[in-house]
DRENPA-3360 file (N, C-alpha, C; in nm, 2 decimals, always signed):
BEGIN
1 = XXXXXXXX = +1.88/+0.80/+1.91/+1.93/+0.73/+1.79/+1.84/+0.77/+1.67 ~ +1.87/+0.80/+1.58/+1.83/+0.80/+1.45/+1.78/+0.76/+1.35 ~ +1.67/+0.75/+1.27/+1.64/+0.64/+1.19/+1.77/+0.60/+1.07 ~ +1.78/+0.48/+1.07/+1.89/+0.42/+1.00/+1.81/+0.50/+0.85 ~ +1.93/+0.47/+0.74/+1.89/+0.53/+0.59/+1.77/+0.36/+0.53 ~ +1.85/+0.26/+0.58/+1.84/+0.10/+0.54/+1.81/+0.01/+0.61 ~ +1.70/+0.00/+0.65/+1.70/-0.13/+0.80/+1.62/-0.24/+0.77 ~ +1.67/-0.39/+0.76/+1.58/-0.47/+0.71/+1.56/-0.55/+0.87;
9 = XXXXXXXX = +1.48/-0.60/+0.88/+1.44/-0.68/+1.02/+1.37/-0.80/+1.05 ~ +1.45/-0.93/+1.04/+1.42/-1.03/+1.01/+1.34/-1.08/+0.92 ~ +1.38/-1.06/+0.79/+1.35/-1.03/+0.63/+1.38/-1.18/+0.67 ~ +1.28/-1.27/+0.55/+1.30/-1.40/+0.49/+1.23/-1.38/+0.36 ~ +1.30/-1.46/+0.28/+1.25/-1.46/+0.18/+1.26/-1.60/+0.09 ~ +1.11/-1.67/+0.09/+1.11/-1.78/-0.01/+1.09/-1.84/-0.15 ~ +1.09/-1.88/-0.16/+1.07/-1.93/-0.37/+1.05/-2.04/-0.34 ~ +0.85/-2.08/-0.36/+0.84/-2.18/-0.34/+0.85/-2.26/-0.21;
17 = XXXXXXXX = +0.92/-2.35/-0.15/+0.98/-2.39/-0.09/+1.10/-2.40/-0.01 ~ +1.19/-2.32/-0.10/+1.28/-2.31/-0.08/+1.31/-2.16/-0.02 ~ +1.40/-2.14/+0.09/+1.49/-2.05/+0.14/+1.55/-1.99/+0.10 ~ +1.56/-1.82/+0.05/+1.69/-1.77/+0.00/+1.72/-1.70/+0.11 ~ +1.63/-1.67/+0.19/+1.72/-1.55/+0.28/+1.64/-1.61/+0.46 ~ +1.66/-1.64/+0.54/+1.59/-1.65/+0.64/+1.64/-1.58/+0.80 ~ +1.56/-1.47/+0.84/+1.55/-1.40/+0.90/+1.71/-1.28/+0.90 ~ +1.74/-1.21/+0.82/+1.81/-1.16/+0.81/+1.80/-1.01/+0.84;
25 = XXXXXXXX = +1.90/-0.93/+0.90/+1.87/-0.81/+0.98/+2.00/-0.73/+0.95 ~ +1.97/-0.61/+0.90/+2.10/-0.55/+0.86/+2.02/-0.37/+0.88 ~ +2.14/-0.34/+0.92/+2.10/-0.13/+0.95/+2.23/-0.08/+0.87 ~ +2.20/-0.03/+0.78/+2.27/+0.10/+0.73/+2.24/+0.23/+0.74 ~ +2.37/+0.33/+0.79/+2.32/+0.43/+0.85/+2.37/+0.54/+0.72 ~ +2.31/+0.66/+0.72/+2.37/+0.75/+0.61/+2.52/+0.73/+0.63 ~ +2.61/+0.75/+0.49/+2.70/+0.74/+0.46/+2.81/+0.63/+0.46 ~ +2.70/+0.54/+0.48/+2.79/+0.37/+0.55/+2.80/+0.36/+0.39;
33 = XXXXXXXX = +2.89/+0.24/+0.40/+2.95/+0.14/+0.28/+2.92/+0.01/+0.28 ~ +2.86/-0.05/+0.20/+2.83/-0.19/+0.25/+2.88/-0.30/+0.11 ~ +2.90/-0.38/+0.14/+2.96/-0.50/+0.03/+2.90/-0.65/+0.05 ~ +2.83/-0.69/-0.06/+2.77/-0.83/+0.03/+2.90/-0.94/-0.04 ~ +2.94/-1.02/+0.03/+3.02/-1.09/-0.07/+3.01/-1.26/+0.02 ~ +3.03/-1.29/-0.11/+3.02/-1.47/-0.02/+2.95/-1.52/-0.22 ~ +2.96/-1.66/-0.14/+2.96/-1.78/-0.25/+2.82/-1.79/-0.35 ~ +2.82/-1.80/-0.49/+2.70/-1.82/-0.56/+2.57/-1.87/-0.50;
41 = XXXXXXXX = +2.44/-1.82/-0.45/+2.33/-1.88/-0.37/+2.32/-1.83/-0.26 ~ +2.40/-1.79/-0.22/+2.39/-1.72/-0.04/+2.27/-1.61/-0.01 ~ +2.23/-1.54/-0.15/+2.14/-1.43/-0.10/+2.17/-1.31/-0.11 ~ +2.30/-1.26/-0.20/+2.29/-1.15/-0.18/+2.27/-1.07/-0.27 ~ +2.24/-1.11/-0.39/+2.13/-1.06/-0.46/+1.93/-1.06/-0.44 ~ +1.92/-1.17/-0.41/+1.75/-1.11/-0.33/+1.80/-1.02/-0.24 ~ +1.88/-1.02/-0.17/+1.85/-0.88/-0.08/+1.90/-0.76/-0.11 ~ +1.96/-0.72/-0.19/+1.97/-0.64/-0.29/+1.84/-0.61/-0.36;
49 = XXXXXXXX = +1.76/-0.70/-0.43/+1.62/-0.70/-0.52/+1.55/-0.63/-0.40 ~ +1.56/-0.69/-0.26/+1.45/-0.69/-0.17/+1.47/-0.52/-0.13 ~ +1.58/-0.45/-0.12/+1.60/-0.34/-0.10/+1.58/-0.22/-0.20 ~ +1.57/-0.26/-0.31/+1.55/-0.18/-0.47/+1.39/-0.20/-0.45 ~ +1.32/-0.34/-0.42/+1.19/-0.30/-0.39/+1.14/-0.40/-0.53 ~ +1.25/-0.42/-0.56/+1.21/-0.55/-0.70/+1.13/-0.66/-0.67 ~ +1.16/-0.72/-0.55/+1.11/-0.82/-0.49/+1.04/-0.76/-0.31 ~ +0.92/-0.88/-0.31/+0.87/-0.87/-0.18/+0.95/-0.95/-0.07;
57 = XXXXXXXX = +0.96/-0.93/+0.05/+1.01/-1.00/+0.15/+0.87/-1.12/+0.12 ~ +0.89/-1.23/+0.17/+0.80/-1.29/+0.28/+0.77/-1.26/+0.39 ~ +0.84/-1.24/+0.49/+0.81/-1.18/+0.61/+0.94/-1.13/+0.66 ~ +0.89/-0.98/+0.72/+1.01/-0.92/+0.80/+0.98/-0.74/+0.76 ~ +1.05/-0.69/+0.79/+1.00/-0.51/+0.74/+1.13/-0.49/+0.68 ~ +1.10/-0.39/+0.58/+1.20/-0.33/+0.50/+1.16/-0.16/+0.58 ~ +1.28/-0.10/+0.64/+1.28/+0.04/+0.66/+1.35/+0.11/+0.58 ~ +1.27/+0.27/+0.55/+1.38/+0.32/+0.48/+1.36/+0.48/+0.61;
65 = XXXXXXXX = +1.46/+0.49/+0.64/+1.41/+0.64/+0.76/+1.34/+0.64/+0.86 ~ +1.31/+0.49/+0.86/+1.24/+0.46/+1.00/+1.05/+0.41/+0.91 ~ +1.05/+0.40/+0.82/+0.91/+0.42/+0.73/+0.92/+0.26/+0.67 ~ +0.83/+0.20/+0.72/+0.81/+0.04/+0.65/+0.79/+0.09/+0.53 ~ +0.83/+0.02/+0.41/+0.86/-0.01/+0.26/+0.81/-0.14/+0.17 ~ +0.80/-0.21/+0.25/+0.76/-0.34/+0.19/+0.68/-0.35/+0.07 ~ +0.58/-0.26/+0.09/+0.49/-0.26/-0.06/+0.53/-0.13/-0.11 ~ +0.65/-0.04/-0.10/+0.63/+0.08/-0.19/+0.79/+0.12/-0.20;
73 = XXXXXXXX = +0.84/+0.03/-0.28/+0.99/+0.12/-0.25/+1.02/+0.21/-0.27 ~ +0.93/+0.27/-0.37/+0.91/+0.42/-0.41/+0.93/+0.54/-0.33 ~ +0.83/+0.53/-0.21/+0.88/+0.58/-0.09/+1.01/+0.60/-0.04 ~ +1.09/+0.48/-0.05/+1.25/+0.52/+0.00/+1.31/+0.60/-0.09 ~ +1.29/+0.62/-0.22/+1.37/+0.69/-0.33/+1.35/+0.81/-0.30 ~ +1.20/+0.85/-0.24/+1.16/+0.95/-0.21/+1.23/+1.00/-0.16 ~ +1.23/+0.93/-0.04/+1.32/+1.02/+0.11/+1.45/+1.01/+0.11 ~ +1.55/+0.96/+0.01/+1.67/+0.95/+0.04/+1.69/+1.14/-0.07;
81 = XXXXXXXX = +1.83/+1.10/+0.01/+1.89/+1.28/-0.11/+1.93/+1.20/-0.26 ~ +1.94/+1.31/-0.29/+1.96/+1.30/-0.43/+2.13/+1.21/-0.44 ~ +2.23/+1.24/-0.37/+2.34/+1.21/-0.38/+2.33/+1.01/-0.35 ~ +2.22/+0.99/-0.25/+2.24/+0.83/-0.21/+2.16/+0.78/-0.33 ~ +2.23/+0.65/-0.33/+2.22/+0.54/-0.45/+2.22/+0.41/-0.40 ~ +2.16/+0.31/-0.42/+2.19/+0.16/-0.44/+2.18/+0.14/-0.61 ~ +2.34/+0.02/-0.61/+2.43/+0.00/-0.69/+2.38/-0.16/-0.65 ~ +2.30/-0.22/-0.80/+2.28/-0.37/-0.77/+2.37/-0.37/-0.88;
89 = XXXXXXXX = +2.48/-0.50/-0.84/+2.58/-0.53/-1.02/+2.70/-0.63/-0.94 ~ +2.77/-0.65/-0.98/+2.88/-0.73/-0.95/+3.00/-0.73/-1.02 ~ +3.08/-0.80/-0.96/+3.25/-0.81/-1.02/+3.30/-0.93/-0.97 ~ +3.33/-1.05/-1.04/+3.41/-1.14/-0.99/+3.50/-1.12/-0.89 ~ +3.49/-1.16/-0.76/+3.54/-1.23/-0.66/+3.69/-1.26/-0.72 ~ +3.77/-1.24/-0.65/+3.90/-1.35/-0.68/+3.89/-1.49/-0.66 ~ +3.79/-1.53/-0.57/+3.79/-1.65/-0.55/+3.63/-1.71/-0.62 ~ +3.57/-1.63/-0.71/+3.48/-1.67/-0.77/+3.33/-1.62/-0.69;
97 = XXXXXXXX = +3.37/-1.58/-0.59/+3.26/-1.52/-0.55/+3.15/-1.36/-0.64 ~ +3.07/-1.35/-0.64/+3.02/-1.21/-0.63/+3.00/-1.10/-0.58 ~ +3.03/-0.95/-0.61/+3.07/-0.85/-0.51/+2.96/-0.77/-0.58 ~ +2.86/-0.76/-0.47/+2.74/-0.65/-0.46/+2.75/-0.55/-0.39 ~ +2.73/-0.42/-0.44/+2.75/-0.30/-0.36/+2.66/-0.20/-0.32 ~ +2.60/-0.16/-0.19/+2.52/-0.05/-0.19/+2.58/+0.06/-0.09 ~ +2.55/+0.14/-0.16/+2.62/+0.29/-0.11/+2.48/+0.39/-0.06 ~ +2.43/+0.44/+0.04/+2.39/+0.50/+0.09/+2.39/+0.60/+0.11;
% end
């Protein structure tokens, strides 16, 4: 198997006190499509931030190619091709939700 392009592994992420993300685990592989969608607060914008490298996890690894990221997301930009992108933005939901997109 292959190093995924995107692999978070039981990523949590706090503010304060509070929970936005807790233990969360997602592999995207080159040329996957991903969509986060669900209700205002759920987290899928920190994990978006947390993959752009905007924000730190609390605890858990950010991989980009099989290469922890956590303190450099610079590194991922590096190693991806020129054609892959993460797209942080959104579009109203039909039902009010938020639609985040990253393309790999």
């Amino acid at each position: 198997m292959t190093d995924a392009a995107i692999e978070l592994c039981n990523v949590t992420k706090s503010f304060g006190g509070t929970a936005a993300l807790a233990g969360i685990s997602l592999r995207v592989e080159e040329k996957d499509f991903v969509a986060f969608i669900g209700p205002s607060g759920c987290g899928k914008t920190t994990t978006l931030r947390l993959i752009a490298g905007l924000e730190a996890p609390t605890s858990g690894d950010i991989l980009c190619r099989g290469r922890r990221i956590n303190d450099d997301s610079r590194a991922c930009a590096a190693r991806m091709s020129s054609r892959s992108t993460v797209h942080i933005g959104g579009s109203e939901h039909r039902q009010g939700g938020r639609l985040a997109l990253v393309s790999v």
